[in-house]
ROGUDO-887623 format. One record per atom (N, C-alpha, C): x, y, z. Coordinates in steps of 0.1 Angstrom, whole numbers, plus 5000, padded with zeros to 4 digits. Each point is the difference from the previous one (the first is absolute). Example, Ala and Ser with C-alpha at 12.3 -4.5 7.8 and 13.67 -1.06 7.14 Angstrom:
// ROGUDO-887623
513249435078/499150125000/500950125000/499650114993/500950115000/499250115008/
// end
This chain:
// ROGUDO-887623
473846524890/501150025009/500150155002/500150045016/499950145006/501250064995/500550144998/501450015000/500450085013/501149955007/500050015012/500950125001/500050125008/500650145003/501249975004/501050054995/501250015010/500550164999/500849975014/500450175000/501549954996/500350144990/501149994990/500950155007/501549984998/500750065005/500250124985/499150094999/499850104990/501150064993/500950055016/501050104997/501249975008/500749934998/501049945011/500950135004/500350094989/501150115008/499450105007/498350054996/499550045009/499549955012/499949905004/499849935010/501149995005/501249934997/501150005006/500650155007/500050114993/500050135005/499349985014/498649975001/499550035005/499549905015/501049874997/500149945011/501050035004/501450094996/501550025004/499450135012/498650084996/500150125005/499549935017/498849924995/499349965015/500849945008/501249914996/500849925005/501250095006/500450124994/500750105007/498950105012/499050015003/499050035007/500649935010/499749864999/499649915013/501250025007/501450014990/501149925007/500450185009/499550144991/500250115003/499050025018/499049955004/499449965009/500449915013/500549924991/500649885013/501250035004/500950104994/501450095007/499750125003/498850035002/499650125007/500750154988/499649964991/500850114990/501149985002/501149965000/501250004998/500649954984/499449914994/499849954990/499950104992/499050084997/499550124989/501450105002/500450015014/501450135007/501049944988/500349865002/501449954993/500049954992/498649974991/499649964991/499050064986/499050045003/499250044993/499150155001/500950064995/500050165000/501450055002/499850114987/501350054992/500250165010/501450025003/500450155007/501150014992/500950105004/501350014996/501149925010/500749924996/500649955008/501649984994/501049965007/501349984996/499849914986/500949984990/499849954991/501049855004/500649995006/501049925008/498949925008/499149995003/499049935005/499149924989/500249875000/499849904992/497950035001/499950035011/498350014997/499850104993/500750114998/499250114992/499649934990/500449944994/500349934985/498449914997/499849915012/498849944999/498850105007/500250125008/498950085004/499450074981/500950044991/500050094993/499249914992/499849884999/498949874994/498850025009/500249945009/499649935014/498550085009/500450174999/499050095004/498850014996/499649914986/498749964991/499049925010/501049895010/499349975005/499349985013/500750095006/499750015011/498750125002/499250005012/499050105001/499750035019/499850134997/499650035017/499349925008/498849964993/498749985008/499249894988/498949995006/498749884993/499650094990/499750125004/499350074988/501250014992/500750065002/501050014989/499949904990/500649895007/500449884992/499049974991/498849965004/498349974993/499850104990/500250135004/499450114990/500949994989/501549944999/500950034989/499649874994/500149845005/499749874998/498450004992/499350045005/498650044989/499850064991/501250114996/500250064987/500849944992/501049935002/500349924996/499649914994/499149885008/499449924995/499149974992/499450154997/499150084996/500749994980/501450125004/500150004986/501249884991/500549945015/500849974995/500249814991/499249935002/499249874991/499750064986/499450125002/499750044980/501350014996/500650095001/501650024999/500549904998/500649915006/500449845001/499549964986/498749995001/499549954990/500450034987/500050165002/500650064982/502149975002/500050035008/501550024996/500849935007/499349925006/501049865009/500650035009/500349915010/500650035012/501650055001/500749994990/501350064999/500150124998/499250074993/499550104999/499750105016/498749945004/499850065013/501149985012/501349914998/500749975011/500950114993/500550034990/500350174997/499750095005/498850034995/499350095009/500750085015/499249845007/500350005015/501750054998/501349924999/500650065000/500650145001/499550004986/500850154996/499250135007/498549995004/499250065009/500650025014/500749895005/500549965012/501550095004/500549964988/501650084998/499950154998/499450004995/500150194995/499150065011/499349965007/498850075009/501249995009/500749905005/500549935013/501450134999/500450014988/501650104995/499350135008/498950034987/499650195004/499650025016/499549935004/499650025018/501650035006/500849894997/501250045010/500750114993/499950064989/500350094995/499750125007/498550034995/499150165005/500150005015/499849855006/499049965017/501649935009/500750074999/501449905005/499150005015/499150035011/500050055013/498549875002/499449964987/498449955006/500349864993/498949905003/500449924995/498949904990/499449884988/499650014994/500049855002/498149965002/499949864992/498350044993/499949844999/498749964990/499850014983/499349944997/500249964989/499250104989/499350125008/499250074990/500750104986/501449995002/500750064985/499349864994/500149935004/499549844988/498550004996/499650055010/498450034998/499650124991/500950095001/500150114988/500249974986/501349934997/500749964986/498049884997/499949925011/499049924989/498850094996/499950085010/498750044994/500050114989/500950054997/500650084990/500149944991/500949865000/499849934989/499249904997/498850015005/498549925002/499450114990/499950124994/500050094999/500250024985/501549974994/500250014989/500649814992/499049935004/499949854999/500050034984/498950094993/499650024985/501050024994/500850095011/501550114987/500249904986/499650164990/500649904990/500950154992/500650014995/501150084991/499250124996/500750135003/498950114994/498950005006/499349935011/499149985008/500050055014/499150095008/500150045012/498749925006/500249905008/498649975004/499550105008/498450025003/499550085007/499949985015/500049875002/500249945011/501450075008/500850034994/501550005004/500150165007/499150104994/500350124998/498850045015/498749905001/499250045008/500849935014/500449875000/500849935011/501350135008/500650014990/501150085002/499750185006/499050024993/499650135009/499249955013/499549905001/499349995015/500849965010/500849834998/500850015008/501350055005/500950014988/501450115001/499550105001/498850074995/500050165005/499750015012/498849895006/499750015018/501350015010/501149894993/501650035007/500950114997/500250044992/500350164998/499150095007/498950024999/499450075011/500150015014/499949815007/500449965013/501150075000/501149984992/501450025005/500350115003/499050084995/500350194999/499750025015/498649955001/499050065008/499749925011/499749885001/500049915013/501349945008/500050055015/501549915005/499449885011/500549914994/499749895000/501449875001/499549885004/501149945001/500449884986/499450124988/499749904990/500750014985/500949914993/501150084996/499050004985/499750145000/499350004985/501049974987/501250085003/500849984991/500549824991/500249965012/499749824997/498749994987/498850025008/499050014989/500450034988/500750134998/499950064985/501049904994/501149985013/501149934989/499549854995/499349945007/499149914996/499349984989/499350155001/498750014988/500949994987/501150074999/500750064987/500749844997/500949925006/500449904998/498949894994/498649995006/498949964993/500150044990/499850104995/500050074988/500950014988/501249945005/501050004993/500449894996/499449905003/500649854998/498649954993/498850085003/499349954992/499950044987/500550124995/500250054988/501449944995/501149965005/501150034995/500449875002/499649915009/500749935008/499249814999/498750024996/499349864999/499849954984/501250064992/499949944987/501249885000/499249894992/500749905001/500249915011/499050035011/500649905014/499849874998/501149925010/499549844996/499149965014/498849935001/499150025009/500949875005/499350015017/500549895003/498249925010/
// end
């Protein structure tokens, strides 16, 4: 008897992430951007306005364009099933969160005048903490120190030196919340 293949749903909160993002695309498309304006991407706005509330979540998922969306959704999908794997999906829907919140706060903070989507603070935190997967106590992985100078230092650099329409800062706060939840933050999780 053959054993027959099935395709198995690997990572459901990474996937799920990542059908909420394509599915805000389409619907961001079919209102001609209007959707992303009143929905998905974080500005400073009245706090008296019930959307700030879901933009300050919400801006993860929205994205300008194809490339955008694909180039963040690939990195993702990339690190984000290992991850799942080690530390369960309640875990990485943390992540996303608090990635989401604190990126989505400091923008309207520093940037009250521009405005902010896509999911690559999320693409920063995983790959940073794709990175220190090993941490163990008294332990610096090497991995952590070489990740961390290439890609947070490339955005520290950008931010100095390239003007662009690209919020490096996002990145870093990304990178470091990766960083921080994987040392401090994935003991004990209950996987789901």
């Amino acid at each position: 008897m053959k054993n027959r293949i099935r395709i198995v749903n690997n990572s459901p909160a990474v996937l799920g992430f990542t059908a909420l993002c394509v599915l805000t695309f389409i619907i961001n498309v079919a209102t001609g951007g209007v959707s992303n304006n009143l929905l998905f991407c974080v500005y400073r706005a009245p706090l008296s306005n019930p959307f700030t509330y879901f933009r300050a979540f919400g801006h993860v998922l929205g994205h300008a364009n194809v490339s955008h969306l694909l180039n963040n959704l690939m990195l993702i999908l990339v690190t984000g099933p290992l991850l799942e794997e080690k530390y369960g999906g309640k875990f990485l829907i943390k992540v996303i969160v608090i990635t989401a919140l604190l990126t989505g706060i400091v923008h309207c903070i520093l940037f009250p005048g521009a405005a902010l989507l896509g999911a690559s603070g999320v693409v920063y935190a995983f790959i940073v903490l794709s990175s220190i997967t090993g941490y163990k106590d008294g332990e610096i992985p090497l991995t952590l120190i070489i990740v961390s100078l290439l890609y947070l230092g490339t955005q520290v650099y950008e931010g100095i030196f390239v003007n662009d329409n690209v919020s490096q800062l996002t990145h870093i706060i990304g990178g470091v919340i990766g960083g921080v939840m994987g040392t401090f933050g994935s003991k004990g999780q209950d996987r789901i």
